[in-house]
N, C-alpha and C positions, 0 to 999 in steps of 0.2 A: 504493500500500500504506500501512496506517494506519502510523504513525509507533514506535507502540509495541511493533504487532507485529513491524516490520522490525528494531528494534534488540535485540528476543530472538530473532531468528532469527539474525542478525550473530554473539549474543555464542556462541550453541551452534554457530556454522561455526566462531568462533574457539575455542573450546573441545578441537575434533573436532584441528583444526589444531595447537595447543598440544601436545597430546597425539601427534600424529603427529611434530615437531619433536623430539621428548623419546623418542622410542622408542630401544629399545637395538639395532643392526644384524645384522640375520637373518647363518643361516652365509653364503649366499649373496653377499652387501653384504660379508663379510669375506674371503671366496675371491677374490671380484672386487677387493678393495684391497689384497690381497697381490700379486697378480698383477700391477698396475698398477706398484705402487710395484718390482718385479722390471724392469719394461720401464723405467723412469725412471731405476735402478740404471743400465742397460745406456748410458744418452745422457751425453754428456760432459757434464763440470761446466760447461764453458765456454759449452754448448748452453742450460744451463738457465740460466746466469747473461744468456745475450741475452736469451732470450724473457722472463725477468721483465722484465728491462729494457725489453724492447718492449713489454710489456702493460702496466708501470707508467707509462710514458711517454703509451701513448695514453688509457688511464683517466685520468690527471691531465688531460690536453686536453680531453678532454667534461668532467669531473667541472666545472673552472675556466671550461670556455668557455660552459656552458649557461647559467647560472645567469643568463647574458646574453641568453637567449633565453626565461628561463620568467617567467611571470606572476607577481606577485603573489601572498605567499598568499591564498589563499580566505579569506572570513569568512562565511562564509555557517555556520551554526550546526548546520543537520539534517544528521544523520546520513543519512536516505534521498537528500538531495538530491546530499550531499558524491559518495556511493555511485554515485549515475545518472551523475554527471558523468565519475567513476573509468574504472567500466564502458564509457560511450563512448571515450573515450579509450585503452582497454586493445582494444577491437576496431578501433579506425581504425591501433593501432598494428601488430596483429597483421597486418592484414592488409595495409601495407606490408609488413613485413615477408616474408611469403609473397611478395610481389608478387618483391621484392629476391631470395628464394633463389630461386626458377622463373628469372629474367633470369641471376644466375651459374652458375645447376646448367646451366644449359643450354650457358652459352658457354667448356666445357673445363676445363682445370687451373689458367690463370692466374684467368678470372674465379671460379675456385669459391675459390680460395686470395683473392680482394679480398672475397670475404665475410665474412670474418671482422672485417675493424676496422669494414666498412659496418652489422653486426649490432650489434656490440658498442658502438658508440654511436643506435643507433636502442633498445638496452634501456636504456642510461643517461639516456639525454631521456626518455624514459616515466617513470623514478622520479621524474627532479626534475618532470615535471608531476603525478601520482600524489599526491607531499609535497605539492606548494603548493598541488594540491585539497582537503588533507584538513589546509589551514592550518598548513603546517612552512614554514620559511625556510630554503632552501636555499643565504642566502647564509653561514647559520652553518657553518662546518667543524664540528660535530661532527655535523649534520644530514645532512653531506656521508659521514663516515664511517658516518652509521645506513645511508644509502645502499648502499656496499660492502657490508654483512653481509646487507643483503636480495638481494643481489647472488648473494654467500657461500650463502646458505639456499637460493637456489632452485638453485644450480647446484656442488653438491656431492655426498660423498659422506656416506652417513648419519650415518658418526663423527665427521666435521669439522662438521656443520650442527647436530649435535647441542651442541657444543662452542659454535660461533657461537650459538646461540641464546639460549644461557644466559650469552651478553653480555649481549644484547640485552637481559634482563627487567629490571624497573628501570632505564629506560636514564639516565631525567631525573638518577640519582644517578648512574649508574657512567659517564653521559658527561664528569660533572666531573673524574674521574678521567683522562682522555686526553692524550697528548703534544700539544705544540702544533703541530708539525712532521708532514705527512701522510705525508714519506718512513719515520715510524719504524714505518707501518701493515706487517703481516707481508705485504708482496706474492708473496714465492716460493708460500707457503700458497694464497695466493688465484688466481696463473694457476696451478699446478699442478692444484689441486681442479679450477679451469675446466676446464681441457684435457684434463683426464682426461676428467671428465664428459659433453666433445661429442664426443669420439674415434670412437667409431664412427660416430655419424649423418654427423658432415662429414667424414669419411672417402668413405661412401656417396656425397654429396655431391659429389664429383670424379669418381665414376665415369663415364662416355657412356652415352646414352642417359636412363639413371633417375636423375640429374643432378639437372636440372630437378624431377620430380614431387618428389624425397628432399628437395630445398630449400624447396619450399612447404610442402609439409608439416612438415618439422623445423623450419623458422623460426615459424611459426605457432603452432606448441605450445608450443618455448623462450618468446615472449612473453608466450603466455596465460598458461602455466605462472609466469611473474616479477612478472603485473600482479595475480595472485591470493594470491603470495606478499606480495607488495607490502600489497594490502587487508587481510590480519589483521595483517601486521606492525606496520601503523601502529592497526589497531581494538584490537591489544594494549594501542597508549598513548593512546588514548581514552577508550574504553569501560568 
């Protein structure tokens, strides 16, 4: 594709996308997040104070351990080229990914329940390759926290992503603005939003039988869905 056409078809996906980030939450989106936060109401303090802990615990592991495993940023300049590379790499991840939920939907309660940290760092290596394709350094911590909020965006609820978003614009300014310390990132915010948001599919996901098919399927979309998030997020501070 010619080069000039690609990069105005980029900036009206970012555009469409922009506008969809920024939309105000149907009654629907707000029925469903009362309801939620009524079920979260009902689980102990105690409950929610482990699983932040466990989710921040293992986010910091990938967030700190990748960075040892990714490339280089890219210099590579076109925009079409940066894109092909994205694109490849958002389908080889996807579909591990599927590969990983058919193997634990399949093998019961304990392997459906080890899919969850086995996910949750297969989406986090995808960003840090995603960034360094598209020329970010993921060795900078504030590169690492634009990370979490692509994170945030694709796997939230319409009023929290809309909030996150509008971190994110301007970010070269409002990242000067950050603590320096990752423990002061809001994590209760960020596995709650999570865990709401996959509550039903990985639910589905433990059950027998439809196990397996509920995990190829829902893992495959959660990635596509993050690697797509992912490409306007960073064509926001390109383009």
């Amino acid at each position: 594709m010619h080069t000039d056409l690609y990069v105005k078809r980029a900036e009206l996906e970012l555009r469409h996308w922009q506008r969809q980030m920024q939309r105000q939450p149907s009654l629907l989106n707000n029925l469903s997040k009362q309801l939620q936060r009524r079920v979260n109401r009902l689980i102990p303090e105690k409950v929610h104070q482990a699983i932040t802990t466990t989710i921040k615990q293992m986010i910091r592991g990938v967030l700190f351990g990748a960075k040892y495993t990714t490339a280089a940023p890219s210099t590579e300049q076109s925009l079409v080229a940066r894109e092909m590379a994205v694109l490849n790499r958002i389908d080889i991840y996807r579909k591990t990914a599927a590969v990983e939920g058919g193997v634990t939907g399949a093998g019961g309660l304990l392997l459906g329940l080890a899919d969850f940290p086995i996910l949750l760092g297969i989406k986090l290596k995808l960003l840090y390759d995603i960034a360094s394709l598209y020329g970010f350094d993921v060795s900078d911590y504030r590169e690492r926290v634009y990370l979490l909020h692509i994170f945030e965006l694709a796997f939230s609820s319409h009023e929290h992503r809309r909030n996150v978003y509008l971190k994110m614009t301007d970010w070269k300014m409002k990242s000067l603005t950050l603590p320096e310390d990752i423990n002061q990132f809001d994590w209760r915010s960020f596995q709650q939003e999570y865990r709401d948001y996959l509550d039903i599919a990985k639910i589905a996901q433990l059950m027998p039988v439809i196990g397996a098919p509920v995990g190829v399927i829902v893992n495959y979309r959660l990635v596509k869905k993050l690697g797509i998030t992912a490409m306007n997020a960073y064509r926001m501070r390109i383009l």
